[in-house]
C-alpha distance (Angstrom), angle and dihedral (degrees) to the residues before:
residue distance angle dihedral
X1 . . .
X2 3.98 . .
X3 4.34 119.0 .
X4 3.18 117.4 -112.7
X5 3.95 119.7 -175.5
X6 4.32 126.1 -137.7
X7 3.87 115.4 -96.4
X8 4.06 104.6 170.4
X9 3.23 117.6 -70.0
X10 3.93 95.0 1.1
X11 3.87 155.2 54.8
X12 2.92 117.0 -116.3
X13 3.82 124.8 -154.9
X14 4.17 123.6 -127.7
X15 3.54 118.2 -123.6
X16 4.34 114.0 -59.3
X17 3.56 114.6 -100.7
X18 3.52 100.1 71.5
X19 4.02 130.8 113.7
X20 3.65 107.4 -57.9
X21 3.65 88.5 33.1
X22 3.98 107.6 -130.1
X23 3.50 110.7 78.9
X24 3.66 90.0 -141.6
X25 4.13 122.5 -162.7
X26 3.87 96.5 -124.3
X27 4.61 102.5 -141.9
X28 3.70 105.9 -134.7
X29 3.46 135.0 -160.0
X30 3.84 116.3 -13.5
X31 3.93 86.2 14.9
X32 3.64 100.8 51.4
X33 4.02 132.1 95.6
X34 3.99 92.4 31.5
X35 3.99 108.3 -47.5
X36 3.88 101.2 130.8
X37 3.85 128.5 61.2
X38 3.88 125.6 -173.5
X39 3.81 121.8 -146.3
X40 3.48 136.2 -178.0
X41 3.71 148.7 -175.3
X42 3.70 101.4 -148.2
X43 4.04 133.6 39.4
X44 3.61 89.4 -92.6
X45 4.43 108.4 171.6
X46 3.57 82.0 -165.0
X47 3.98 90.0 61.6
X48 3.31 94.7 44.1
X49 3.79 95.7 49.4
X50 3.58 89.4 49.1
X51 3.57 93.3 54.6
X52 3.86 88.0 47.2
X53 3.85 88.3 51.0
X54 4.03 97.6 48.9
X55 3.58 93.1 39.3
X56 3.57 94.4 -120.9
X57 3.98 139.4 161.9
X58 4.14 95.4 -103.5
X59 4.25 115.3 -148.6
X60 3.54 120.4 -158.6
X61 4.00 133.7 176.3
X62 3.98 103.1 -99.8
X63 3.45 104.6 -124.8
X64 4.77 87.4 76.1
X65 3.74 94.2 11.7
X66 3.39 86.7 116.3
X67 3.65 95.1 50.6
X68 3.75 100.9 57.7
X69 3.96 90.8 35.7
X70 3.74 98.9 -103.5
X71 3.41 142.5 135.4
X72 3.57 113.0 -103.9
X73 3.86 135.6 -126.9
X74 3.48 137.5 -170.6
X75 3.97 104.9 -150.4
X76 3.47 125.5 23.7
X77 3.45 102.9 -145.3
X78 3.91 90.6 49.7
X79 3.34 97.2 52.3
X80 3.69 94.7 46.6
X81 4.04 85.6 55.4
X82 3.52 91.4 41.5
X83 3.72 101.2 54.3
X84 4.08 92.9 30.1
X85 3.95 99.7 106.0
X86 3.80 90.5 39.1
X87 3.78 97.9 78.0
X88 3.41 142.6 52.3
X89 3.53 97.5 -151.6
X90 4.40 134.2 20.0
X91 3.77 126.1 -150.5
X92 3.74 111.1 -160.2
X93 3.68 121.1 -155.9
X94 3.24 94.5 -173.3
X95 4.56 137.2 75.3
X96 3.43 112.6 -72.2
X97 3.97 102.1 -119.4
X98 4.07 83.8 63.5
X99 3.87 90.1 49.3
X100 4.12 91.6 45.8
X101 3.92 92.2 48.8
X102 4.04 90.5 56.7
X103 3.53 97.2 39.7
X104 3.37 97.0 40.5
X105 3.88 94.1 87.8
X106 4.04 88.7 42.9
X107 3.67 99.1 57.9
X108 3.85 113.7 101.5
X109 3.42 118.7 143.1
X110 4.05 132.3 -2.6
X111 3.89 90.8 -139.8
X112 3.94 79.3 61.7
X113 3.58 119.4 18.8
X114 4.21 119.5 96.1
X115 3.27 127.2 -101.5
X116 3.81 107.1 -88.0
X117 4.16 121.5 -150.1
X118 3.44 132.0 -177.2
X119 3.96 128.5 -168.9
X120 3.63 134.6 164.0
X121 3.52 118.2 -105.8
X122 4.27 94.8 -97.9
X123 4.34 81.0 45.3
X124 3.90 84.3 -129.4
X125 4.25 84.5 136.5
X126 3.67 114.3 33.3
X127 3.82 106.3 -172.9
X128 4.20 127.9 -166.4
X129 3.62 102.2 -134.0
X130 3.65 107.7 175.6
X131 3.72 135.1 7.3
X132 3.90 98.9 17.2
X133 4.11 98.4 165.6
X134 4.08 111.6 20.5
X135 4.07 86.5 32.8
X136 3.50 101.7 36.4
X137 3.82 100.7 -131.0
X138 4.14 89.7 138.9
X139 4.04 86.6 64.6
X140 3.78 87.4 39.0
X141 3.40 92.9 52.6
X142 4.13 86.6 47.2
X143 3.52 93.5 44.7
X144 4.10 85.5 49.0
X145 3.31 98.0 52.0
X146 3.67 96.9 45.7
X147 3.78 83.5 58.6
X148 3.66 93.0 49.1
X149 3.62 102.0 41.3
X150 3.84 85.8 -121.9
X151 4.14 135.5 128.7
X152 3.39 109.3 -97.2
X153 4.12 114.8 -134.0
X154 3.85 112.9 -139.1
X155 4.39 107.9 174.5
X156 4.10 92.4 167.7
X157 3.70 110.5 125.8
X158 3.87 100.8 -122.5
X159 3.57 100.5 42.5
X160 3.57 93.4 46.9
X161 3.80 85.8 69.3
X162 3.90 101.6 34.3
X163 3.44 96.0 -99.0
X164 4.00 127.9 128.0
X165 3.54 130.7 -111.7
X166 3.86 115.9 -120.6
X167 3.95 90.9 -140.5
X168 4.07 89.1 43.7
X169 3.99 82.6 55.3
X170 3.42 92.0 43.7
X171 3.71 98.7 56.5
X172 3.60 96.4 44.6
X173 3.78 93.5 52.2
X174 3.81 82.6 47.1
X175 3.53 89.4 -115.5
X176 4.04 121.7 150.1
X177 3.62 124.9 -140.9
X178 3.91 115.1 -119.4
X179 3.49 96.5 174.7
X180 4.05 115.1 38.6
X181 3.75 89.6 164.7
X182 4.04 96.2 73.6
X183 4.28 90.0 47.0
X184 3.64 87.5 85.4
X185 4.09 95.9 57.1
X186 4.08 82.0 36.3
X187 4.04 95.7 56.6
X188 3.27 89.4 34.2
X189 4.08 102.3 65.3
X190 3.92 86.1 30.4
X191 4.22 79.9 61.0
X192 2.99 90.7 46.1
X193 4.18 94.3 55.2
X194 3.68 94.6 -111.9
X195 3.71 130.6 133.2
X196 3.56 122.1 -105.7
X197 3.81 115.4 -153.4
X198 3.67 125.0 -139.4
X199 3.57 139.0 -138.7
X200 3.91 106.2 -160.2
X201 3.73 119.0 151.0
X202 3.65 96.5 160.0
X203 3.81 90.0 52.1
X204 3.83 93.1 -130.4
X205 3.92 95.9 129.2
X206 3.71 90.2 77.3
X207 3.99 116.0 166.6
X208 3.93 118.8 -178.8
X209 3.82 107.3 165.7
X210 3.75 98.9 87.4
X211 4.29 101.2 -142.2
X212 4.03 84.5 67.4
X213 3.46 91.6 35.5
X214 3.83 91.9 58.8
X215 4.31 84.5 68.3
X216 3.61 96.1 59.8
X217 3.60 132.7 73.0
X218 4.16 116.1 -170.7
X219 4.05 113.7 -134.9
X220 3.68 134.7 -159.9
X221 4.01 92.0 -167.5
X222 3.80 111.3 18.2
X223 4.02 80.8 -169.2
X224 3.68 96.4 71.1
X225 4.03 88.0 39.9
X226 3.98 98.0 139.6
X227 4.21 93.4 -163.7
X228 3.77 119.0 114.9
X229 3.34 131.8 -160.6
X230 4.10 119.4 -63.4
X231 3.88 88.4 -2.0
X232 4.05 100.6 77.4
X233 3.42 98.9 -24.9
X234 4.00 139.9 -98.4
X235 3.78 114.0 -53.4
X236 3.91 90.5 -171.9
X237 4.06 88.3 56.5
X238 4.09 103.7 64.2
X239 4.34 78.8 28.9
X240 3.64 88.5 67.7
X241 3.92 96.1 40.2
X242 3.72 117.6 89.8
X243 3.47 134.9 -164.4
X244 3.67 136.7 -165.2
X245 3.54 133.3 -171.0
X246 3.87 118.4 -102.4
C-alpha cells in the first residue's frame, strides 16, 4: 500500500511509483464506497483517469465505451435520468450548457439534489455546477481538479470571499438545518464580511479554526444583540436559525 497524508476532507495519495503501483486518490467521506460517477461525451484519457483515480462508476457514449473502459450509453439525456438518484455526486466531462440541458429536468431541491461538476474534456477548469454547500459539489469540484491537475471554479457567494457557509458548518458539526428559509439572510451578511451572532446554549455550534471563527460572534441574549446590518452582522439571522443534532 502507498502513504498518503490528510488534506481536509480527503486523502491524498503520495507520488505513483510506489508498492501497489497506482498512486490512487482514496474518495472520503460522502465520496467513498461508490457515490460518484464520471461521464463524458468524448474519449477523454483525462476522464477516464479521473474516474480511475476517484474510484468512480465511469459513463461513456456506446459507440468507444469500450475504448476508454466505460460503460456505455445510448442517449445522453436518458442515461443522465437513469443513473440520477444513484449517486451522490456527478463529474461531467463535458461543456456546461450540455450538462444544464440534461439536468435541468432532474434538479429539485438543493437539500436533495447531487452534487453536479463540470470540466472540460483536458479537466484544466473543473466547475461546481449545482449543489456546491449542502451537496458538496465545491469539494467535488476540489477534489476533481486535484485529480485532473486542473483549476477548480467555485462562483458561491461566501466562498468566493473566504468566508464559510452556515449549512457547510452545519453539516460538518453534524448539525441539521431547521430553518432553510433564514440561510439566505445568513450567507448573505457572512458574503458580505459581516459577523453573524449566535445563540447557542447547548454549545453545539462549536468553531475552532480561527479564519471562520472570525464570522461568528457567541450571544447570551440575541435580544439585546447591538450589531446591525453590514457592520457586525445580524443577531436576529443565526437567532432565527436552528439546529438539531442528526
Amino acid at each position: 500500500m502507498s502513504d498518503t497524508h490528510e488534506r481536509p476532507g480527503r486523502l491524498v495519495p503520495d507520488p505513483p511509483g510506489r508498492a501497489d503501483g497506482e498512486g490512487l486518490f482514496a474518495a472520503s467521506g460522502q465520496w467513498a464506497g461508490g457515490a460518484l460517477a464520471v461521464h463524458t461525451l468524448t474519449a477523454s484519457a483525462t476522464a477516464a483517469e479521473t474516474a480511475r483515480r476517484l474510484g468512480a462508476d465511469f459513463f461513456a457514449p456506446g459507440r468507444f465505451a469500450a475504448k476508454v473502459g466505460a460503460k456505455g450509453f445510448a442517449g445522453f439525456a436518458d442515461h443522465v435520468a437513469r443513473v440520477w438518484d444513484q449517486y451522490r455526486g456527478h463529474v461531467f466531462f463535458a461543456a456546461c450548457g450540455a450538462v444544464v440541458r440534461v439536468i435541468a429536468p432532474l434538479v429539485r431541491d438543493k437539500a436533495v439534489d447531487p452534487a453536479v461538476v463540470a470540466a472540460d474534456p483536458a479537466g484544466r477548469f473543473v466547475v461546481s455546477l449545482l449543489s456546491g454547500h449542502l451537496g458538496g459539489a465545491n469539494d467535488l469540484a476540489r477534489l476533481t481538479a486535484s485529480a485532473t491537475g486542473g483549476q477548480a471554479v467555485i462562483t458561491t457567494a461566501t466562498d468566493a470571499v473566504g468566508a464559510p457557509a452556515a449549512e457547510v458548518m452545519a453539516a460538518r458539526l453534524g448539525l441539521v438545518l431547521e430553518n432553510r428559509a433564514a440561510l439566505a439572510a445568513v450567507n448573505a451578511v457572512l458574503a458580505e464580511g459581516g459577523t453573524v451572532a449566535v445563540f447557542d446554549p447547548g454549545h453545539r455550534f462549536e468553531v475552532s479554526d480561527p479564519g471562520q471563527a472570525r464570522f461568528f460572534e457567541w450571544v447570551s441574549d440575541p435580544s439585546r444583540s447591538g450589531h446591525r446590518p453590514g457592520q457586525g452582522g445580524r443577531a436576529q439571522d443565526f437567532a432565527g436559525q436552528h439546529f438539531h443534532q442528526t
